[in-house]
C-alpha positions as CSV (number, residue, x, y, z in Angstrom):
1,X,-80.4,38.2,115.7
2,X,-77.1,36.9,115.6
3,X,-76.1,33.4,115.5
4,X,-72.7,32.5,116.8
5,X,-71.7,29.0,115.1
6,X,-69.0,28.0,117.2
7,X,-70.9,27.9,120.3
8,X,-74.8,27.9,119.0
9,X,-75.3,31.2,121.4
10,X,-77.7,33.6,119.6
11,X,-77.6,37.2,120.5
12,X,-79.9,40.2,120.1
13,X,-78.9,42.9,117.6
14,X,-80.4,45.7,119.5
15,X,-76.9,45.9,120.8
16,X,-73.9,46.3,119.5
17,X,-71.9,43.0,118.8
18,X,-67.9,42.8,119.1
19,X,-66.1,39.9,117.4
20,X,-62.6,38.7,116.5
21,X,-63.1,35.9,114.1
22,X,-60.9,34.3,111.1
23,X,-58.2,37.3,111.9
24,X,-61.0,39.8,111.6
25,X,-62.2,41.8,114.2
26,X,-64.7,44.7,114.4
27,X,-68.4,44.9,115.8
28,X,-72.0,44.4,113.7
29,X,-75.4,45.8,114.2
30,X,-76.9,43.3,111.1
31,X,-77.6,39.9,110.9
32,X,-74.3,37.7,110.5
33,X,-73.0,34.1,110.4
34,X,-69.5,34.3,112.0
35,X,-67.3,31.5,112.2
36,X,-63.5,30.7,113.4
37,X,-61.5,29.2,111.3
38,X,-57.9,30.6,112.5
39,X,-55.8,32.8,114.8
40,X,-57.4,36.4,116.0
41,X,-54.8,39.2,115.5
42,X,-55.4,42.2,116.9
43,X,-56.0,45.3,115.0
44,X,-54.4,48.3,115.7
45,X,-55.3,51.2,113.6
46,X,-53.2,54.6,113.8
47,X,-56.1,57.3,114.9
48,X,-54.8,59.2,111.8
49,X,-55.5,57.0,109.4
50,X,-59.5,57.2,108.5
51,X,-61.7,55.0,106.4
52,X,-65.1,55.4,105.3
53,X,-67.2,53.0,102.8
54,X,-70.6,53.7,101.0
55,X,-73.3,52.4,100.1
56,X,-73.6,49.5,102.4
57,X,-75.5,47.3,101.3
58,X,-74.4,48.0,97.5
59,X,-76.0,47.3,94.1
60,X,-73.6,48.7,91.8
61,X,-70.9,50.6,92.7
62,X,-69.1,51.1,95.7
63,X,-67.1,54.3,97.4
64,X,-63.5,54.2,99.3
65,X,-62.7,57.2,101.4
66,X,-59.4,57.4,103.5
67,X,-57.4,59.5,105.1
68,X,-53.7,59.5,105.5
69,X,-51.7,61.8,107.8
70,X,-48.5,61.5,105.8
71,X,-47.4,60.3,102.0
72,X,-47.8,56.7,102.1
73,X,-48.9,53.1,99.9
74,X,-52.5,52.1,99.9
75,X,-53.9,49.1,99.0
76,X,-57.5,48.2,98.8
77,X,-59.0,44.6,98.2
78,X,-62.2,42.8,98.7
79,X,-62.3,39.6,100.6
80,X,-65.3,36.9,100.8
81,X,-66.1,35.8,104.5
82,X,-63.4,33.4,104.4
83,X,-60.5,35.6,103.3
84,X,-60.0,34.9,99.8
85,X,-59.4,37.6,98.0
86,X,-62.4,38.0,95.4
87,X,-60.9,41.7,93.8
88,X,-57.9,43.4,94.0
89,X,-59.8,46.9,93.9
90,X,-56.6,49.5,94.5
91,X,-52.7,47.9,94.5
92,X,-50.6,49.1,96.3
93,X,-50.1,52.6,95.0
94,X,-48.2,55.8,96.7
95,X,-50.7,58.5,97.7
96,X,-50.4,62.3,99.2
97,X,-51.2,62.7,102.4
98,X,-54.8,63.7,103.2
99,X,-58.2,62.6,101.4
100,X,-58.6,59.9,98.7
101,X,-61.8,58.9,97.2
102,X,-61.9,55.7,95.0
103,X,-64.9,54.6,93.3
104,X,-65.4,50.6,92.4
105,X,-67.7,48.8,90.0
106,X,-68.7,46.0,91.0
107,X,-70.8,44.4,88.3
108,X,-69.4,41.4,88.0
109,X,-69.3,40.6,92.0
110,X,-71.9,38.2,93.1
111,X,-73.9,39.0,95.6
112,X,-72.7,38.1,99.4
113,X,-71.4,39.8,102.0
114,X,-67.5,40.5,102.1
115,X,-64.9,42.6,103.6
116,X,-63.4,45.5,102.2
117,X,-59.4,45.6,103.7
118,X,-58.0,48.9,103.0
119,X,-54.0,49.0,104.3
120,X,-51.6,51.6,104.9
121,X,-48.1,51.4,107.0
122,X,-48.8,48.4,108.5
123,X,-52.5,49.5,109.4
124,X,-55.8,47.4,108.1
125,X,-59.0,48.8,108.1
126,X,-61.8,46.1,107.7
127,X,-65.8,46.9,106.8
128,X,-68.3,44.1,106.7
129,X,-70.0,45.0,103.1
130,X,-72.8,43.8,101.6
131,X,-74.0,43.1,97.8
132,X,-77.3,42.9,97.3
């Protein structure tokens, strides 16, 4: 079940659940507290551009796949539900075009769930992670 905060509404997960909250926006098929604290954007993602992240939930370690149809900056970070930034897992850093992999310890991450923003010319990926 979800429970949405701002209004008390609880939904059922056996659907899937689209949301624009606190600039993020995205859909969930977990159990998750979402709350508003600021100004939706919308996210625009060029169909080039590809993300994949593994495990979720995580323990340990965590896996960043992308895709990027031309030579371009990519930066990677970890976010709590609020949008402070907890780790600054890839800076901005030029990569080839094609497929990256990046693989992040997270050791010393408490567990939570977060969002993992992955950006590249001007387009933001968002997944909903969790630590166990």
């Amino acid at each position: 079940k979800l429970l949405d905060e701002s209004t008390g509404n609880v939904y059922d997960l056996n659907q899937n659940i689209s949301y624009k909250a606190n600039g993020l926006a995205g859909s969930i098929a977990q159990p998750f507290v979402l709350t508003n604290n600021g100004p939706c954007v919308e996210n625009k993602v060029s169909a080039a551009f590809t993300t994949q992240v593994y495990p979720v939930p995580f323990t340990e370690s965590l896996t960043v796949e992308f895709n990027i149809p031309q030579n371009d900056k990519v930066s990677v970070r970890m976010v709590d539900i609020s949008g402070k930034e907890v780790a600054e897992i890839n800076p901005s850093e030029m990569f080839n075009k094609g497929a990256h992999q990046l693989s992040w310890k997270a050791s010393n991450l408490p567990a939570g769930v977060y969002i993992l923003e992955i950006v590249s010319s001007g387009n933001t990926v968002r997944h909903k992670v969790v630590k166990l």
